[in-house]
PDB file of N, CA, C and O in Angstrom:
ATOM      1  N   UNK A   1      11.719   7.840 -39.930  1.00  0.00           N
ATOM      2  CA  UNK A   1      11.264   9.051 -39.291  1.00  0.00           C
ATOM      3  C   UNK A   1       9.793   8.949 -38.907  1.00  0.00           C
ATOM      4  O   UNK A   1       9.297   9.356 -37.857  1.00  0.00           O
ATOM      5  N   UNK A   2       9.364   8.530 -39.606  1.00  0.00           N
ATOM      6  CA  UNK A   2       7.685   7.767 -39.256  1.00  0.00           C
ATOM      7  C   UNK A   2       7.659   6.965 -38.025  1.00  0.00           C
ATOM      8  O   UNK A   2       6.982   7.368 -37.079  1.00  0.00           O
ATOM      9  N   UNK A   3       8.177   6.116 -37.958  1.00  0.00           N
ATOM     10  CA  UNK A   3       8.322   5.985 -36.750  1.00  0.00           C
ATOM     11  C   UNK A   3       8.370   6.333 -35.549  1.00  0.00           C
ATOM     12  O   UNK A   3       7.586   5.997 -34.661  1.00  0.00           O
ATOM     13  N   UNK A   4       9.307   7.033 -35.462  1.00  0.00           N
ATOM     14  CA  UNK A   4       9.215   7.961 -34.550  1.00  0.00           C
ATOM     15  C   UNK A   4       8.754   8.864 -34.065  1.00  0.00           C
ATOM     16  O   UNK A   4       8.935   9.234 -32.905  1.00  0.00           O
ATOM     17  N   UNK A   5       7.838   9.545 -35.182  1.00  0.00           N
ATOM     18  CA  UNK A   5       6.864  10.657 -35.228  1.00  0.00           C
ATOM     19  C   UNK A   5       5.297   9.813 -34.643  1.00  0.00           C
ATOM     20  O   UNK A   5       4.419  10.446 -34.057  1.00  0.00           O
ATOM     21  N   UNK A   6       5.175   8.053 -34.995  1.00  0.00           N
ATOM     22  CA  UNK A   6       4.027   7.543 -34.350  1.00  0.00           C
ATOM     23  C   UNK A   6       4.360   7.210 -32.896  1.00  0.00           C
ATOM     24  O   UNK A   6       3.490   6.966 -32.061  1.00  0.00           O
ATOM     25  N   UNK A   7       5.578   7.213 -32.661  1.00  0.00           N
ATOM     26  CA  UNK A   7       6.044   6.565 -30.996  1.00  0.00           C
ATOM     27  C   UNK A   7       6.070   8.201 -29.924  1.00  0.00           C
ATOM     28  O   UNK A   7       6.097   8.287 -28.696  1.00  0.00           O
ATOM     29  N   UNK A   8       6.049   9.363 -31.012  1.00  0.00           N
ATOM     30  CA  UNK A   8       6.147  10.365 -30.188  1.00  0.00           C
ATOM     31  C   UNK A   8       4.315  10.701 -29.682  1.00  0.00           C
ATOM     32  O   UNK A   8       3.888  11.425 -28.783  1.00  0.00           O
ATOM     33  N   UNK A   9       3.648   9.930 -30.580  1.00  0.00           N
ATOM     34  CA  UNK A   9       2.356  11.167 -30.339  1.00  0.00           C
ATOM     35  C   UNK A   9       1.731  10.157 -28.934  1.00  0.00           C
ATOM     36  O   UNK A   9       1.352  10.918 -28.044  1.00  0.00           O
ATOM     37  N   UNK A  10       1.605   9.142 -28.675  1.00  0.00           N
ATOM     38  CA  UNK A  10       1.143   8.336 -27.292  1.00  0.00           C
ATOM     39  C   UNK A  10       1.698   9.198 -26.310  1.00  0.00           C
ATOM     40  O   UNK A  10       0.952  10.114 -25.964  1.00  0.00           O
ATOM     41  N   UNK A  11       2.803   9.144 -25.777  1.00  0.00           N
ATOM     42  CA  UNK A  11       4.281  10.172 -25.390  1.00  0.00           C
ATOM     43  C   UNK A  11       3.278  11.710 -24.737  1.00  0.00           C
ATOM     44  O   UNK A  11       2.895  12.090 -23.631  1.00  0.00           O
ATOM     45  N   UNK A  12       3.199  12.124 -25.902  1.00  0.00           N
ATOM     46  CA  UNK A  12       3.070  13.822 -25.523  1.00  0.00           C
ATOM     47  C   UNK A  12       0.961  13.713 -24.996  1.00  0.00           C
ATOM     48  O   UNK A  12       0.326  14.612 -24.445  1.00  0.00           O
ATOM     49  N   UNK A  13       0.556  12.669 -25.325  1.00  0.00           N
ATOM     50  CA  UNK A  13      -0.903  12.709 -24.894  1.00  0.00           C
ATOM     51  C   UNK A  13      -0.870  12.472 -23.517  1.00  0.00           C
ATOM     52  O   UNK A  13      -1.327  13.271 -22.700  1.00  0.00           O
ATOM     53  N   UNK A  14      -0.409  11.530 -23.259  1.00  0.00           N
ATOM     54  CA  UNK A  14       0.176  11.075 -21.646  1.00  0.00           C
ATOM     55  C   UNK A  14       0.759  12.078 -20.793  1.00  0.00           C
ATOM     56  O   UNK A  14       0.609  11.957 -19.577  1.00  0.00           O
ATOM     57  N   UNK A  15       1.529  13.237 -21.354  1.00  0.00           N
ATOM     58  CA  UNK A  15       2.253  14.013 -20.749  1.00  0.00           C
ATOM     59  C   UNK A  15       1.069  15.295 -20.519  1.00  0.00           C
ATOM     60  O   UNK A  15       0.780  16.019 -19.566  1.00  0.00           O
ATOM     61  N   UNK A  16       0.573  15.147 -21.923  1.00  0.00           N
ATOM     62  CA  UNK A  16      -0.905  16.491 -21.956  1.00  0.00           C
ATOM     63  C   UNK A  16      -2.049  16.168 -20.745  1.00  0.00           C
ATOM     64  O   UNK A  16      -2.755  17.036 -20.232  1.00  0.00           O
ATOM     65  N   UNK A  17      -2.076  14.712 -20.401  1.00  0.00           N
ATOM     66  CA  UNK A  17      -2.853  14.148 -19.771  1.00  0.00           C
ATOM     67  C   UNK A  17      -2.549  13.970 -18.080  1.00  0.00           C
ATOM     68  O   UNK A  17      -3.299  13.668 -17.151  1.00  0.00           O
ATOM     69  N   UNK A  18      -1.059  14.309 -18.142  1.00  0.00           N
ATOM     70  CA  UNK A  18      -0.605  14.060 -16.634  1.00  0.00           C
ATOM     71  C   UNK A  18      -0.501  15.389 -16.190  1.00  0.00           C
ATOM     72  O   UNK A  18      -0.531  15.568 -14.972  1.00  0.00           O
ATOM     73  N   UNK A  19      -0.347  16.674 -17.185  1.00  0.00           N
ATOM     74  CA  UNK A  19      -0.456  18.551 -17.047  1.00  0.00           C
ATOM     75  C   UNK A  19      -1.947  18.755 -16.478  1.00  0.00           C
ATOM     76  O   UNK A  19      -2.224  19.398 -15.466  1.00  0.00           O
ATOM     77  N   UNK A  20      -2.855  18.087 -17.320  1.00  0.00           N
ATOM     78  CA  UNK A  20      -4.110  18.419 -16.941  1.00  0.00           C
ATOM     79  C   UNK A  20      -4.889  17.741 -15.632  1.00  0.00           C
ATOM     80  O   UNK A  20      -5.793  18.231 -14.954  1.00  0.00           O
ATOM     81  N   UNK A  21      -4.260  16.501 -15.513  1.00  0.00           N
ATOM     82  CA  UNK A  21      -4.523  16.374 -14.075  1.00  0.00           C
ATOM     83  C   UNK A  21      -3.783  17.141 -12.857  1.00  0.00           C
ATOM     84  O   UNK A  21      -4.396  17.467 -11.841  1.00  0.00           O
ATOM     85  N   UNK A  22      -2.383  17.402 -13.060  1.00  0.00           N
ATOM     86  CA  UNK A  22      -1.678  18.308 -12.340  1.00  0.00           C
ATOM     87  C   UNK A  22      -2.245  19.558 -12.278  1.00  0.00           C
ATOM     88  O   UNK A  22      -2.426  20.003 -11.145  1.00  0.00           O
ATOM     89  N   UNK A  23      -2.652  20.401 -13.450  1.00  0.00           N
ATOM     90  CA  UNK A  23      -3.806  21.608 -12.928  1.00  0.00           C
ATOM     91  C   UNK A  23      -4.997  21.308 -12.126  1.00  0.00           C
ATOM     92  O   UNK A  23      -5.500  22.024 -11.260  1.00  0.00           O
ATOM     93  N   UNK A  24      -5.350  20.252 -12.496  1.00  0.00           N
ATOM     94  CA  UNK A  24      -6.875  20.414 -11.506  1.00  0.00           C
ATOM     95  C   UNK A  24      -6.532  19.640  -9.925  1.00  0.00           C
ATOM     96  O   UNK A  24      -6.984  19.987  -8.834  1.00  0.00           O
ATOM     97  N   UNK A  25      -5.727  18.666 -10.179  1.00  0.00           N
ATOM     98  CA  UNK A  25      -5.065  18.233  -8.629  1.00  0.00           C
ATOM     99  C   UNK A  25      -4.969  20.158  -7.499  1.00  0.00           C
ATOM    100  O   UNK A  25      -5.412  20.545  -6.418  1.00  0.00           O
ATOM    101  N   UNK A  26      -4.077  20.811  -8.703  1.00  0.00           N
ATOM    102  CA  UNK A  26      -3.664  22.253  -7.882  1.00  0.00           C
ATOM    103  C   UNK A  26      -4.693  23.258  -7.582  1.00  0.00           C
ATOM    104  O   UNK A  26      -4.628  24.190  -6.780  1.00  0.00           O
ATOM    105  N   UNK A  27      -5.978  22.793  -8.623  1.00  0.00           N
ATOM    106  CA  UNK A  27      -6.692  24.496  -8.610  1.00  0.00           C
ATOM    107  C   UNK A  27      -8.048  23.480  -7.711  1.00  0.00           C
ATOM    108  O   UNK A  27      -9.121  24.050  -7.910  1.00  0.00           O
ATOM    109  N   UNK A  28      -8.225  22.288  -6.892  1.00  0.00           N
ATOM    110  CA  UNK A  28      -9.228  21.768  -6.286  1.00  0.00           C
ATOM    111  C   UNK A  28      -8.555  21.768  -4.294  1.00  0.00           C
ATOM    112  O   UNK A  28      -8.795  20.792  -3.583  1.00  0.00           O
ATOM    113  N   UNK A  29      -7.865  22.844  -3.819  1.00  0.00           N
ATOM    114  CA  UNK A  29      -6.956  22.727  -2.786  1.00  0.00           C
ATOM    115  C   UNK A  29      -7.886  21.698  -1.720  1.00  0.00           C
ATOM    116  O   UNK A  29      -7.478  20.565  -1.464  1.00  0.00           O
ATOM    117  N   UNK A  30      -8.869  22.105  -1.277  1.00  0.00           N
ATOM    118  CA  UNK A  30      -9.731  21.217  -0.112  1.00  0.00           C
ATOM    119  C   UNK A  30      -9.574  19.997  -0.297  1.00  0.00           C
ATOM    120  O   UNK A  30      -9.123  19.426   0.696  1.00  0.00           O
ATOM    121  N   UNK A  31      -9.798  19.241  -1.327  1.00  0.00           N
ATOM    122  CA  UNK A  31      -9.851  17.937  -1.638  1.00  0.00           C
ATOM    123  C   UNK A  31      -8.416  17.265  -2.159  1.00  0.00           C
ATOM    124  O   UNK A  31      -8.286  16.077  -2.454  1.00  0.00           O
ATOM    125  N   UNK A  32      -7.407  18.240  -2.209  1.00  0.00           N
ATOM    126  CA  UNK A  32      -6.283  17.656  -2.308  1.00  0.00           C
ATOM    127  C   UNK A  32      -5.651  17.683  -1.462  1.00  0.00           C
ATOM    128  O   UNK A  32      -4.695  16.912  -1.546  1.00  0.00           O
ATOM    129  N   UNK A  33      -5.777  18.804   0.262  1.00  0.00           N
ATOM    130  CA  UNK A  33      -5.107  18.765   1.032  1.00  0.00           C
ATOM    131  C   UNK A  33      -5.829  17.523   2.193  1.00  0.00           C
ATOM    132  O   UNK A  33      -5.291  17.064   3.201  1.00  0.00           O
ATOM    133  N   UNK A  34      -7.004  17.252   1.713  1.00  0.00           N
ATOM    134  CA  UNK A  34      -7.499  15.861   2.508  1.00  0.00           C
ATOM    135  C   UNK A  34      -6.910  14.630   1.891  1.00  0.00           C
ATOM    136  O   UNK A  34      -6.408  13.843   2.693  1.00  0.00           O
ATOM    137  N   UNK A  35      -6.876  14.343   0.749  1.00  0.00           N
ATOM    138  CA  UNK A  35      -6.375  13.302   0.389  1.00  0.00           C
ATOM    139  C   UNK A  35      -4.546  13.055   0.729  1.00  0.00           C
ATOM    140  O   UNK A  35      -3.853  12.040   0.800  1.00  0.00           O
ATOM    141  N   UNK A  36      -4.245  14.553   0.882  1.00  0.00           N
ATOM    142  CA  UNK A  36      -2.258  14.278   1.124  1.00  0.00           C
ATOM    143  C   UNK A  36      -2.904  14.086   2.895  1.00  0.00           C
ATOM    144  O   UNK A  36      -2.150  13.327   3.505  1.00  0.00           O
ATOM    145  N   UNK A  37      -3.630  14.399   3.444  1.00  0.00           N
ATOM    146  CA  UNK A  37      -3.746  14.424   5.110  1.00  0.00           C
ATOM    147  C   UNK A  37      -3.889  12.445   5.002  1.00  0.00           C
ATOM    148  O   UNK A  37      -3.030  11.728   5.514  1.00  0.00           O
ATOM    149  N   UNK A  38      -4.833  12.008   4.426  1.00  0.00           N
ATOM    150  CA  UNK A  38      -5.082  10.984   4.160  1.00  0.00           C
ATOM    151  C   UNK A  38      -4.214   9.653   3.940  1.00  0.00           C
ATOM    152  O   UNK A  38      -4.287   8.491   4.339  1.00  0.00           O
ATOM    153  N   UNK A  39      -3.439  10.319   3.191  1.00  0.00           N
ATOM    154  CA  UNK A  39      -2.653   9.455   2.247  1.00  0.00           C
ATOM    155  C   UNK A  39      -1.220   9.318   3.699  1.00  0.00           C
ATOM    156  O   UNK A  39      -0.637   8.242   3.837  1.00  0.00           O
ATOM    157  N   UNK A  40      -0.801  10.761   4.780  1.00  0.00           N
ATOM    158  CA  UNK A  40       0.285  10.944   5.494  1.00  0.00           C
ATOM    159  C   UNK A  40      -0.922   9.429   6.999  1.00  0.00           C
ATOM    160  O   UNK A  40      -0.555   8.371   7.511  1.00  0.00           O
ATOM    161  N   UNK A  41      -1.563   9.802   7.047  1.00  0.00           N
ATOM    162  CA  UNK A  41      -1.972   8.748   8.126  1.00  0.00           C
ATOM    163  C   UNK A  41      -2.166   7.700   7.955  1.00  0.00           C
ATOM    164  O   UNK A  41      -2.507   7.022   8.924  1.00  0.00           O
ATOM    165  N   UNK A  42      -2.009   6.944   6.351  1.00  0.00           N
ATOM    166  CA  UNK A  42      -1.997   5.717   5.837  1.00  0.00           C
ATOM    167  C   UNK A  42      -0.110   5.411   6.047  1.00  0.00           C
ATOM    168  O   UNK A  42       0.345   4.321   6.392  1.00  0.00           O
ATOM    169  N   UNK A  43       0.389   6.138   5.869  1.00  0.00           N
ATOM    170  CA  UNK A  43       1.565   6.292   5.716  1.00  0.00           C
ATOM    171  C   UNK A  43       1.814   5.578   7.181  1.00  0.00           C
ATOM    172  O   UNK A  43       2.166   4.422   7.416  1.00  0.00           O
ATOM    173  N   UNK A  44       1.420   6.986   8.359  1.00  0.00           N
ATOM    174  CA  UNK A  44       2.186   6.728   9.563  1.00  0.00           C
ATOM    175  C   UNK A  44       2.055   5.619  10.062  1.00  0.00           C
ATOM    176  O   UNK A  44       2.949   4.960  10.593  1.00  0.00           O
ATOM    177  N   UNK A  45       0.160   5.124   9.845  1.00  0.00           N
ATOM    178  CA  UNK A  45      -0.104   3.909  10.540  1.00  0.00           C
ATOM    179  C   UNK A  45       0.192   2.664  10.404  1.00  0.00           C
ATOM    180  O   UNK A  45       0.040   1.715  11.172  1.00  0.00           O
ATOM    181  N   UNK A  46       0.784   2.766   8.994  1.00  0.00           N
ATOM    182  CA  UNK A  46       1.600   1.750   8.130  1.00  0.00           C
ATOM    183  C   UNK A  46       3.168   1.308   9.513  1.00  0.00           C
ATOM    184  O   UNK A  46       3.522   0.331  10.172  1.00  0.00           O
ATOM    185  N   UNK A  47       3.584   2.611   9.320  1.00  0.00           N
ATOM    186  CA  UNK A  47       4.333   2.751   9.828  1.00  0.00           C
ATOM    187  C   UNK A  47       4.921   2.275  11.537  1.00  0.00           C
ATOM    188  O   UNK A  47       5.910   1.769  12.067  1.00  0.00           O
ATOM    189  N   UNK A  48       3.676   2.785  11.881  1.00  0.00           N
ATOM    190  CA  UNK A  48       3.355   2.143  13.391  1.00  0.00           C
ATOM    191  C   UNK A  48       3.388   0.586  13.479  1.00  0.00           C
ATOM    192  O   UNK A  48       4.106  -0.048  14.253  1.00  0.00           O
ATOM    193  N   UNK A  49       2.333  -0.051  12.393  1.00  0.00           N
ATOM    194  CA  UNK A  49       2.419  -1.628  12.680  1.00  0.00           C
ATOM    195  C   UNK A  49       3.563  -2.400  12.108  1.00  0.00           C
ATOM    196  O   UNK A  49       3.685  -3.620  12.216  1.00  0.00           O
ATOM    197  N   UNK A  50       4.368  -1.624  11.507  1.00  0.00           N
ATOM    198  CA  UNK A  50       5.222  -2.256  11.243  1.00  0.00           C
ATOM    199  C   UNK A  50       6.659  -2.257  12.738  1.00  0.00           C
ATOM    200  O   UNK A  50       7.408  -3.171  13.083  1.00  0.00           O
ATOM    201  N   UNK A  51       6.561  -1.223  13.126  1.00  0.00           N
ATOM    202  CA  UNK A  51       7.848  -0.859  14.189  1.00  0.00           C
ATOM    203  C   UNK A  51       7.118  -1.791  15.200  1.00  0.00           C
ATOM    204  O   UNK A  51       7.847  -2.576  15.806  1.00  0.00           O
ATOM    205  N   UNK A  52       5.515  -1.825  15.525  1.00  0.00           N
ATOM    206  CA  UNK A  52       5.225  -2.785  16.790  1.00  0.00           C
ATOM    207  C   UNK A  52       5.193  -4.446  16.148  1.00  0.00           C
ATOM    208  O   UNK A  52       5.040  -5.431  16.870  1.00  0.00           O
ATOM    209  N   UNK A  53       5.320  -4.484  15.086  1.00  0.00           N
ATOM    210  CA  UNK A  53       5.614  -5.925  14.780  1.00  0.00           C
ATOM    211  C   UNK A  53       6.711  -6.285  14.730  1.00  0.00           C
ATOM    212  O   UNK A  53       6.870  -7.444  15.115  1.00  0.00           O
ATOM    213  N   UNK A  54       7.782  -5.643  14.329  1.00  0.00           N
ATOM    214  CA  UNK A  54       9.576  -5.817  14.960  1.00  0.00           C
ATOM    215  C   UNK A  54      10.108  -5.966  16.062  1.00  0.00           C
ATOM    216  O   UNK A  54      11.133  -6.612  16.277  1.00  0.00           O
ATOM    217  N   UNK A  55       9.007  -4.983  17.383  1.00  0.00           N
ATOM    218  CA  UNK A  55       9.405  -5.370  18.700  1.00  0.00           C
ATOM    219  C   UNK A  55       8.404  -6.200  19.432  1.00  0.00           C
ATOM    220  O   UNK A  55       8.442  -6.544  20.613  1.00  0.00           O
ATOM    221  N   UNK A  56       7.339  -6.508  18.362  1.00  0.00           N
ATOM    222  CA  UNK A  56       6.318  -7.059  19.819  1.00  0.00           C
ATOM    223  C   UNK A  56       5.806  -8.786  18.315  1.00  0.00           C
ATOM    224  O   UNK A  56       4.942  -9.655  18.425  1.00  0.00           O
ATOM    225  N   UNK A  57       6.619  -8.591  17.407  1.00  0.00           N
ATOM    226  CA  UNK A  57       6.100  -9.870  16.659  1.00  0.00           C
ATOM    227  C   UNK A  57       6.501 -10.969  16.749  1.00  0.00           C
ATOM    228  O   UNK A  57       5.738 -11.757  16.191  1.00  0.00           O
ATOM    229  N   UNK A  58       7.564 -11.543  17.302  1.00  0.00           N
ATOM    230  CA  UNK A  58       8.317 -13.003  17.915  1.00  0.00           C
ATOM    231  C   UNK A  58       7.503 -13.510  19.087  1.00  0.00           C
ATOM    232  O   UNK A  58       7.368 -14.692  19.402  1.00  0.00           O
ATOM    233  N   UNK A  59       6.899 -12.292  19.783  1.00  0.00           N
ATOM    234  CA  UNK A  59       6.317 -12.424  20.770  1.00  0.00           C
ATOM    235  C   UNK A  59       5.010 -13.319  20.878  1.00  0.00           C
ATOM    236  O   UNK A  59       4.802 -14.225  21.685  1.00  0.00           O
ATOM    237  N   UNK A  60       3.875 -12.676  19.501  1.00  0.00           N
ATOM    238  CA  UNK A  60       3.251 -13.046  19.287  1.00  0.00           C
ATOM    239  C   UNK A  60       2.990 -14.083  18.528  1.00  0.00           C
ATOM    240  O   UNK A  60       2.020 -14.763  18.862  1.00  0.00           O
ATOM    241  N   UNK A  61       3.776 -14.493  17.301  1.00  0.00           N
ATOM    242  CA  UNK A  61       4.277 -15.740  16.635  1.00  0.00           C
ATOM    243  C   UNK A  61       4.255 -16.781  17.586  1.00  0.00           C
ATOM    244  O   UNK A  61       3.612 -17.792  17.303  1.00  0.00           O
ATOM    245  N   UNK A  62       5.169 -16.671  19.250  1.00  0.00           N
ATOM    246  CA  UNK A  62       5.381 -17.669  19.934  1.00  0.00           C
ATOM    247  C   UNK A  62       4.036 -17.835  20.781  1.00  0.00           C
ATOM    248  O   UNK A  62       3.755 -18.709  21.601  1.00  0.00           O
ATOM    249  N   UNK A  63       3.502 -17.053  20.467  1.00  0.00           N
ATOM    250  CA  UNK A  63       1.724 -17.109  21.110  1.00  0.00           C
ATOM    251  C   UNK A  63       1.127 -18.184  20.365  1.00  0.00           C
ATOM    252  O   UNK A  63       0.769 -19.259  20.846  1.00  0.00           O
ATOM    253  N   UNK A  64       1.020 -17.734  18.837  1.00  0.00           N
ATOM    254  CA  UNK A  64       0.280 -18.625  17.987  1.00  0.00           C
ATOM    255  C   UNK A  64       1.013 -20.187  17.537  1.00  0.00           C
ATOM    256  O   UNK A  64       0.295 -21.170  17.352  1.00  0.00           O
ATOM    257  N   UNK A  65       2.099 -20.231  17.436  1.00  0.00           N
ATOM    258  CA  UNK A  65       2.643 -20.644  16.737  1.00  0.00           C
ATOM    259  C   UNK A  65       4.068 -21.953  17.904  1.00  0.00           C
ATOM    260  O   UNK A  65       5.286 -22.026  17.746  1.00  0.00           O
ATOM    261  N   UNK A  66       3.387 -22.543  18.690  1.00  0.00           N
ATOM    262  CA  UNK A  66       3.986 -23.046  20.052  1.00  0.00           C
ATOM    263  C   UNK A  66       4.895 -24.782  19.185  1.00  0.00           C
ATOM    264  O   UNK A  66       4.110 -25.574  18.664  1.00  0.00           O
ATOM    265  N   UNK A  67       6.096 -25.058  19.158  1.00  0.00           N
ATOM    266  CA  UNK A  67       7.231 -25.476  18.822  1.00  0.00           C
ATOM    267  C   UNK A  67       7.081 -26.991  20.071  1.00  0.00           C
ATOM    268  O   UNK A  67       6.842 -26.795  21.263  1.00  0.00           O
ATOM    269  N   UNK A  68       7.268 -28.342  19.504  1.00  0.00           N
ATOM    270  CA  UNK A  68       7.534 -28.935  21.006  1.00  0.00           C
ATOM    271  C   UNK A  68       6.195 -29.045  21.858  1.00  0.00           C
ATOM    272  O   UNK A  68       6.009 -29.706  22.880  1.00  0.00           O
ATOM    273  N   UNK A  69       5.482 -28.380  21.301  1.00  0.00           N
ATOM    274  CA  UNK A  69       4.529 -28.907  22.557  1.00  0.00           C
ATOM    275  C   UNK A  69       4.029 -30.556  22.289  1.00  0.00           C
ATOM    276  O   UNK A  69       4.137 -31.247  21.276  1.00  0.00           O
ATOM    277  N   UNK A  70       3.302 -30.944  23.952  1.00  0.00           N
ATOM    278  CA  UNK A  70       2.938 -32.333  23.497  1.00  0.00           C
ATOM    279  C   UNK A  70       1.135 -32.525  23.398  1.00  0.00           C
ATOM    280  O   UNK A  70       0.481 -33.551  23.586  1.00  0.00           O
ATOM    281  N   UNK A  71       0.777 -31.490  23.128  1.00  0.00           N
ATOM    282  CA  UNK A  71      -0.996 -31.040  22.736  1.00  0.00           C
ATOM    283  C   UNK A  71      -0.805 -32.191  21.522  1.00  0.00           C
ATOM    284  O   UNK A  71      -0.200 -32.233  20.451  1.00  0.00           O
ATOM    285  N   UNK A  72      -1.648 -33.084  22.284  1.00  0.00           N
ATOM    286  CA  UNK A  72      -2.771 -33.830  20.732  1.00  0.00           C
ATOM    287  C   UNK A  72      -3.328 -33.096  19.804  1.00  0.00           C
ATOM    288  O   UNK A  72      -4.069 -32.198  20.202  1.00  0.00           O
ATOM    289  N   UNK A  73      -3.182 -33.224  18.693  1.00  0.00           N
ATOM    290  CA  UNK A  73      -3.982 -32.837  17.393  1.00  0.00           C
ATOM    291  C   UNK A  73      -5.641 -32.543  17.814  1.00  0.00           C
ATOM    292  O   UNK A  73      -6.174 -33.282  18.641  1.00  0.00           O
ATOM    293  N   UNK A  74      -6.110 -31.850  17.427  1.00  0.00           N
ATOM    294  CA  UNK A  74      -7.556 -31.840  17.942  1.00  0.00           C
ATOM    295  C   UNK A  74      -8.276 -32.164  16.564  1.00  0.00           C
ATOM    296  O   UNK A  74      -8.250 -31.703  15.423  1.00  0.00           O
ATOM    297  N   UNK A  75      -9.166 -33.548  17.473  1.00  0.00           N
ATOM    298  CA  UNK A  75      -9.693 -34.192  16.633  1.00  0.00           C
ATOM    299  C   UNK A  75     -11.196 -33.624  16.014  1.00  0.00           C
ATOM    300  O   UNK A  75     -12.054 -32.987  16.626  1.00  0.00           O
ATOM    301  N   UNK A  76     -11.208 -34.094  14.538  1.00  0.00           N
ATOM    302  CA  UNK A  76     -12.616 -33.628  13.928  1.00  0.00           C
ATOM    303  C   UNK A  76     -13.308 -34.440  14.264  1.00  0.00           C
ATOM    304  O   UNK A  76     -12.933 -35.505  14.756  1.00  0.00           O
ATOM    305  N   UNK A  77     -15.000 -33.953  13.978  1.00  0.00           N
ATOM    306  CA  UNK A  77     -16.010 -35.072  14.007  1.00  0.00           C
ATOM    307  C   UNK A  77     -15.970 -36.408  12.940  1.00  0.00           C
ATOM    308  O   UNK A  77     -16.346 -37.543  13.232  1.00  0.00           O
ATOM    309  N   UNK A  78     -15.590 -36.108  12.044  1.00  0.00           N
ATOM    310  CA  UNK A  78     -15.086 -37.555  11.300  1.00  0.00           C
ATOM    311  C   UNK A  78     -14.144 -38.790  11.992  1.00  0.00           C
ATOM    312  O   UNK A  78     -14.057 -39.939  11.558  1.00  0.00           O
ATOM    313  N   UNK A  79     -13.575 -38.324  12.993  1.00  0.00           N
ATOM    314  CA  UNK A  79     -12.617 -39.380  13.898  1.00  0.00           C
ATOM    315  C   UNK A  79     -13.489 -40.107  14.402  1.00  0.00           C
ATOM    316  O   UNK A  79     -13.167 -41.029  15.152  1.00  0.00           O
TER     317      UNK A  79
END
């Protein structure tokens, strides 16, 4: 029973600790409705480079990244 009574008290501090940030997250509105504004345009823009790298990234791969060609190695100054 000891046991369990030491595995409960970490448990309920963490939980006391995640209430009390949840009150002040709620009672600070300005600075929490910038950070969710924040957090939604990290989101979208995420979002964006990923949909233009699905339609526009083979594209560019075959830009950088040329298969077959007969380009010489470009030589260093040590050659």
């Amino acid at each position: 029973m000891a046991a369990v009574a030491g595995w409960q008290a970490p448990w309920r501090a963490l939980g006391a600790l995640g209430r009390e940030l949840a009150a002040e997250w709620a009672a600070q509105d300005v600075r929490a409705a910038l950070c969710q504004l924040l957090l939604l345009w990290l989101g979208l823009s995420l979002l964006g480079v990923r949909l233009a790298w699905r339609a526009y990234g083979g594209a560019v791969a075959a830009l950088c990244y040329r298969e077959g060609s007969t380009v010489e190695p470009v030589k260093t100054h040590r050659e």
